[in-house]
N, C-alpha and C positions, 0 to 999 in steps of 0.2 A: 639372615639365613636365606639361600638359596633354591629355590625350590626346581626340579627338576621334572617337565613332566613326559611321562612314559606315551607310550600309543596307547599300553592297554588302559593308563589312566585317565587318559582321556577320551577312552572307549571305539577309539582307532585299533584296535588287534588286529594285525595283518591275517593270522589266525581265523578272528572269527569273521572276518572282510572275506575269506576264501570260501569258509563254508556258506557265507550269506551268500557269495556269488554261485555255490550250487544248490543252494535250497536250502541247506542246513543250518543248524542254529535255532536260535528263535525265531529270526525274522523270518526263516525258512519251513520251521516247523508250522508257524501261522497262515504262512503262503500257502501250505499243502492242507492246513486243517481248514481254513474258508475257501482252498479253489478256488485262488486267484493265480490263476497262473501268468508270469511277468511277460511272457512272449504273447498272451492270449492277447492281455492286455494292450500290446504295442499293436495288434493287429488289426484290432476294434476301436483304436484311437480316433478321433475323426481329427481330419485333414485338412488342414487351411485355420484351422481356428485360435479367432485371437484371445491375449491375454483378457479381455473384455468380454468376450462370449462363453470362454470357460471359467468366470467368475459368475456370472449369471446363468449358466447352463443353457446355454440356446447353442443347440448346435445346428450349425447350417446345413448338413445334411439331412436330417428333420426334416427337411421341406420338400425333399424329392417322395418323404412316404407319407403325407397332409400333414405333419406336424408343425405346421406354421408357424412361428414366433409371434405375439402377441403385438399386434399395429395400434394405431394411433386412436383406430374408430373404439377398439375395446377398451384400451386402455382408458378412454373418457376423455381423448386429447383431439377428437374429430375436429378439423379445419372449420369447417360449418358451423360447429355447431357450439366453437369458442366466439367465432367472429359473432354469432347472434347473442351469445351473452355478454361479450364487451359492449355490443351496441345496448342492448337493454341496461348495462349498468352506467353510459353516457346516458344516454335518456333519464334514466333517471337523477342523474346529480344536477343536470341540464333542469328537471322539472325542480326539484328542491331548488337550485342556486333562483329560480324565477318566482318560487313561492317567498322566500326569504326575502328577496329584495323588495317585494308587493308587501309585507308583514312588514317592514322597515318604513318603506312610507307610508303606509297606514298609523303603526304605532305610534311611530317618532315625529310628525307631524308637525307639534311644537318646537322642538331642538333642530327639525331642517330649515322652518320658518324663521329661526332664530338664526340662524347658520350665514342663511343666503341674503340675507338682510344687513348683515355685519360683515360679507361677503363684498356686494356691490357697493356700500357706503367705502370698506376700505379701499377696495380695487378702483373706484370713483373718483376719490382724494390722492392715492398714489399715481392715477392716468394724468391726473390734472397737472400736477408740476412735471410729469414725465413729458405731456407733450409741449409743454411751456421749455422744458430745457432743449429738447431735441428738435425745436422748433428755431433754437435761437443755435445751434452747432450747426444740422444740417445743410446750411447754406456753404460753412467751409469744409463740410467732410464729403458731400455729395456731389462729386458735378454735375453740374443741369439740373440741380432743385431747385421745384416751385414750390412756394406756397397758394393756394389751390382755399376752394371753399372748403371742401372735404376736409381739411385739417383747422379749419377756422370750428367747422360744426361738430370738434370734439367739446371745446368749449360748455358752449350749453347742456350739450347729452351727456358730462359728466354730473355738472351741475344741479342739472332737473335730478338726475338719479340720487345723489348727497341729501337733497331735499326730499325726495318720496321714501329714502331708507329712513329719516330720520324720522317722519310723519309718521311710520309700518311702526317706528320700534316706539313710539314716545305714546301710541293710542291702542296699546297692547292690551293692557286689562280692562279694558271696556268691550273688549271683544273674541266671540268664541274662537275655539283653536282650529276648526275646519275655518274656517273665514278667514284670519289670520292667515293660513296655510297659503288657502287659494290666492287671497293678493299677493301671497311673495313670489308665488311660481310664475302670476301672473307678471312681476316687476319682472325676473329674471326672463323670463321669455323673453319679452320687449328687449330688453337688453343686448341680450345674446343676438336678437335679430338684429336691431341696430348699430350694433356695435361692428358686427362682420359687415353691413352694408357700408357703413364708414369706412373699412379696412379696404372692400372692392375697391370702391369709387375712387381713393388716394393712388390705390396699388395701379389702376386702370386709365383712368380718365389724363391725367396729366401726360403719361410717362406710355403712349399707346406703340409704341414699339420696341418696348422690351417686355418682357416675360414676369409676370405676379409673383413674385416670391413670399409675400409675407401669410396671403392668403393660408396656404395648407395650415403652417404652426398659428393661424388665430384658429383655423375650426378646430386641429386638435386641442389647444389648451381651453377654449371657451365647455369642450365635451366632457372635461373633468375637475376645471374650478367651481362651478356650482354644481349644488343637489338637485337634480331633478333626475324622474325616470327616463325609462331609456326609449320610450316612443316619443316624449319631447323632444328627448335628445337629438332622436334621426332627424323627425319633424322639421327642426332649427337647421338642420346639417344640410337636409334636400333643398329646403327653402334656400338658403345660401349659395349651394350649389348651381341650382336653376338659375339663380340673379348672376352671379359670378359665368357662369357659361354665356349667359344672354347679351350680358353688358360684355362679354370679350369678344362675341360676334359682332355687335356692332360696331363696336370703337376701335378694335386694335386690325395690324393688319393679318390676314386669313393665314399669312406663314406662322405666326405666333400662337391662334388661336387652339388647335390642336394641345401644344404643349399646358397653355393653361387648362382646358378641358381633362387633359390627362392628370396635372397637378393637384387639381379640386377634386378628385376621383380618388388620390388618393389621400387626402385631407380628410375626405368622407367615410371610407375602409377604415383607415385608421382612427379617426376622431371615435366612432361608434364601437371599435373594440376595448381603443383604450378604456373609454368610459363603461363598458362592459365592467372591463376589468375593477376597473375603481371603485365603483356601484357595487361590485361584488364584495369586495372586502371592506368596505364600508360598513352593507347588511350583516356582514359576519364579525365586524366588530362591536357592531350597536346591540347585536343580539348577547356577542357575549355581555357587554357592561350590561345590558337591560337584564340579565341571569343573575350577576353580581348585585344589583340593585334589588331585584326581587328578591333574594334572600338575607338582604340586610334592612328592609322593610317589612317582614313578614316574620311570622312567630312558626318557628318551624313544630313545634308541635301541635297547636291548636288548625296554622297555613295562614288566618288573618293577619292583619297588619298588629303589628307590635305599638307599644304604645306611644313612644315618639310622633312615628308615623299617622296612627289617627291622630296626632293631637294636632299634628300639621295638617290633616286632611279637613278635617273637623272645621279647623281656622279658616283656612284658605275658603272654604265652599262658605262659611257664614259670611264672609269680610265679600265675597264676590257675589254671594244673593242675598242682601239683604233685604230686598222689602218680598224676598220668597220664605214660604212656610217649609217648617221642619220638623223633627219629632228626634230630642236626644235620647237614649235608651240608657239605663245602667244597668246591664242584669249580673246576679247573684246564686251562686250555687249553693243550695241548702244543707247545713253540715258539713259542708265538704272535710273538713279536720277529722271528720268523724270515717269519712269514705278511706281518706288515708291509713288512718290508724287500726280500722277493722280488716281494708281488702289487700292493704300494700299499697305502697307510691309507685307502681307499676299499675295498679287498677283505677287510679286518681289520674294517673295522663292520660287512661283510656278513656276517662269520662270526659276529661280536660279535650282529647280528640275529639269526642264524640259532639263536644258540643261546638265546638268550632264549625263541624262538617255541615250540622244543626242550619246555623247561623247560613251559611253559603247556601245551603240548597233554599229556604223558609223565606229569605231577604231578597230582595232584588241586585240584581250584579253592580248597579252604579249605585248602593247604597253605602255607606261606610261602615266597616265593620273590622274591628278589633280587642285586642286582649290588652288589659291597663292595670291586670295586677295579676296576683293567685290565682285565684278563681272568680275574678268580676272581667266583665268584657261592656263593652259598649259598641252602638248601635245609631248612625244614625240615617233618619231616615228622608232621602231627598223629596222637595217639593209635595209634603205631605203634613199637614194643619188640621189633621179630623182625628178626636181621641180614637172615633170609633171602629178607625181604618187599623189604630195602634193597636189599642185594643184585643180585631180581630185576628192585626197578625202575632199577636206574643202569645195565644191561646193554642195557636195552630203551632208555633215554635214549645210552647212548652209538651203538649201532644206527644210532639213526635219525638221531642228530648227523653222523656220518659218513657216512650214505647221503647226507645233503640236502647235506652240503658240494659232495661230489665230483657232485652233480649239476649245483650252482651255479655252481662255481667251478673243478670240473676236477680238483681236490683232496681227497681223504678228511683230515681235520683229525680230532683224538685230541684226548681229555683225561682225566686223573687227576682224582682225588676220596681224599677223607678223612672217615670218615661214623662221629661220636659217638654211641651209642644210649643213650637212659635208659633206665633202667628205674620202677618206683612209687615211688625216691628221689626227694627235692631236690635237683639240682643248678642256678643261678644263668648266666646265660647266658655270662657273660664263660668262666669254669671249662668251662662247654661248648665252646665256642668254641674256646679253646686246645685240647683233648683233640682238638677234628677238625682242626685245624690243622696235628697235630703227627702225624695219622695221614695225613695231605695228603703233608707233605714225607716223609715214610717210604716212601709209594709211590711219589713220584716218583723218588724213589734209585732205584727197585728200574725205571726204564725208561717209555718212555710206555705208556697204556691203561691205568693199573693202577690199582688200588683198593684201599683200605684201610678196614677194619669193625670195631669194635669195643663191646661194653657196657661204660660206666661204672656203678660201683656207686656 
């Protein structure tokens, strides 16, 4: 079917088009009933204005009678006073990215020490056949290669270094983690220093009238293959720097010297930003795993270590002090079946909270302290051998367990405990473990609050 459409049906009436064009109509009637009149209006038009100022109503003649259109200072876009807030927000990711990296080697300590150790051992053994090959080609790839002392005394300085990583790595657990730390940064320093001297002396000394080339790419790649921070880093850079300038004045000739000077300058720029860069995302990697680590070690309801985790901690510190005194704790929450069943398992993790937080604030920070079931947590306590030090701290933990309950919950909540002490014997942790387990259940016969102490020999 067809459809046919009119003017007047599609609201074109030439009709009502004539009366609109003299007022009449509707559209004409509403023109005369609000006093708009269509000629007024063309005359009060304002002039010049774009599609864009008559969508936002700023009209530019406004401003001849103070009606200013709104500028950049009101609007909150003042030039000034953007530029001082970018800067403050550089400064400060500037001060985070330097706290982070300081928090990284502080923390990680052991994992750089490990790092840089198994670092120079490999780079050590892989230099060695590398200069042994390229020692035996460069005579037909080079014209005018010498072989030179400088490429004789890689020899040894790999050598020696193969031998001090394996010493670093092989007398590890005989020795604490600051210590460990500091000989490895110390290997790598040495290294890095002597490794770039050996690079000068080859690059310079033979070959005194052509220009260093290898120098800039060893200071950059030495700035970002090992861990160390970044005032070593310069430290290593300048030192380099200085020898590499010194030894080009005297050896080469003075038309050459400049370009080397300019080279090592920018070996130096660049070696220091790159490893900026490195060191950065390093720290912001080791942060995240050490995130991920920390919540797969730790009992997110109580925040102590989960029970895996003490049992490795437990171990680890008995097996590396052994002729040190200790004190294992097993504490126990009194009824707790009974807390559940009367307040709700919503008011049993509040206590289960409660007593964690307990534990943190009562215990010393490098003590170990976790949760190993339900409602039993364990405690232990470092380089401490006197019942009466136990004793006085599980009085002052139970105190304030039961102030905070009954503050929280309405209810003063109890708990037993069963507390192994070593003495400068060996005892293996599982053996510890049962000894306070079994001084646990003895006090609990004997009624809630109670406590049991005892030294194994």
């Amino acid at each position: 079917m067809n459809f046919v459409y009119t003017s007047r049906a599609m609201g074109t009436d030439p009709l009502a088009a004539r009366h609109k064009s003299h007022g009449d109509g509707p559209s004409g009637n509403k023109t005369r009933a609000t006093g708009t009149d269509p000629a007024a209006a063309t005359r009060h038009k304002p002039q010049g204005q774009t599609p864009r100022q008559r969508a936002t109503g700023t009209d530019p003649s406004a401003t001849s009678h103070g009606d200013r259109p709104l500028g950049k200072r009101a609007m909150g876009t003042d030039p000034p006073a953007m530029k001082e807030a970018h800067m403050k927000e550089a400064l400060r990711k500037l001060q985070n990215s330097i706290e982070q990296m300081n928090r990284y080697f502080y923390e990680s300590q052991e994992s750089i020490a490990d790092s840089n150790i198994s670092l120079v051992r490999g780079i050590s053994i892989c230099g060695l056949f590398t200069v042994v090959v390229l020692m035996l080609v460069a005579n037909y790839l080079i014209e005018g290669w010498n072989l030179s002392a400088g490429h004789l005394l890689f020899f040894p300085f790999f050598l020696i270094y193969i031998f001090w990583s394996g010493c670093l790595r092989q007398n590890k657990k005989g020795r604490k983690i600051a210590t460990h730390y500091r000989l490895s940064q110390l290997m790598v320093v040495t290294y890095m220093l002597i490794f770039m001297g050996l690079v000068i002396y080859i690059e310079i000394v033979p070959y005194e009238s052509k220009i260093a080339t290898l120098v800039t790419p060893a200071m950059i790649l030495l700035s970002v293959i090992f861990i160390v921070p970044l005032d070593i880093t310069a430290f290593c850079l300048c030192i380099s720097y200085v020898a590499f300038c010194v030894l080009s004045v005297c050896c080469m000739d003075i038309r050459l010297v400049t370009a080397n000077v300019y080279n090592g300058l920018v070996g130096i720029l660049f070696g220091f930003w790159v490893a900026w860069i490195v060191t950065n995302l390093r720290a912001r990697e080791d942060h995240t795993r050490q995130d991920i680590l920390q919540e797969s070690r730790h009992d997110k309801l109580t925040g102590v270590f989960n029970k895996a985790t003490s049992e490795q901690k437990c171990t680890s510190y008995l097996e590396t002090h052994k002729s040190d005194g200790c004190a294992l704790i097993i504490i126990d929450i009194d009824d707790f079946k009974n807390v559940n069943d009367t307040y709700g398992h919503r008011t049993g993790d509040q206590v289960l909270n409660i007593l964690g937080n307990t534990l943190q604030k009562v215990f010393r920070e490098w003590d170990i302290k976790g949760r190993i079931g339900g409602d039993e947590f364990v405690v232990l306590m470092k380089f401490t051998a006197d019942e009466d030090v136990v004793k006085k701290k599980m009085k002052n933990f139970e105190e304030i367990f039961a102030r905070t309950t009954a503050e929280e919950i309405n209810t003063a909540i109890t708990c037993s405990y069963g507390a192994a002490v070593k003495g400068m014997t060996y005892i293996p942790y599982n053996p510890l473990f049962e000894d306070a387990d079994k001084l646990l259940y003895a006090a609990k016969n004997c009624g809630k609050a109670q406590g049991k102490i005892k030294t194994i020999e």
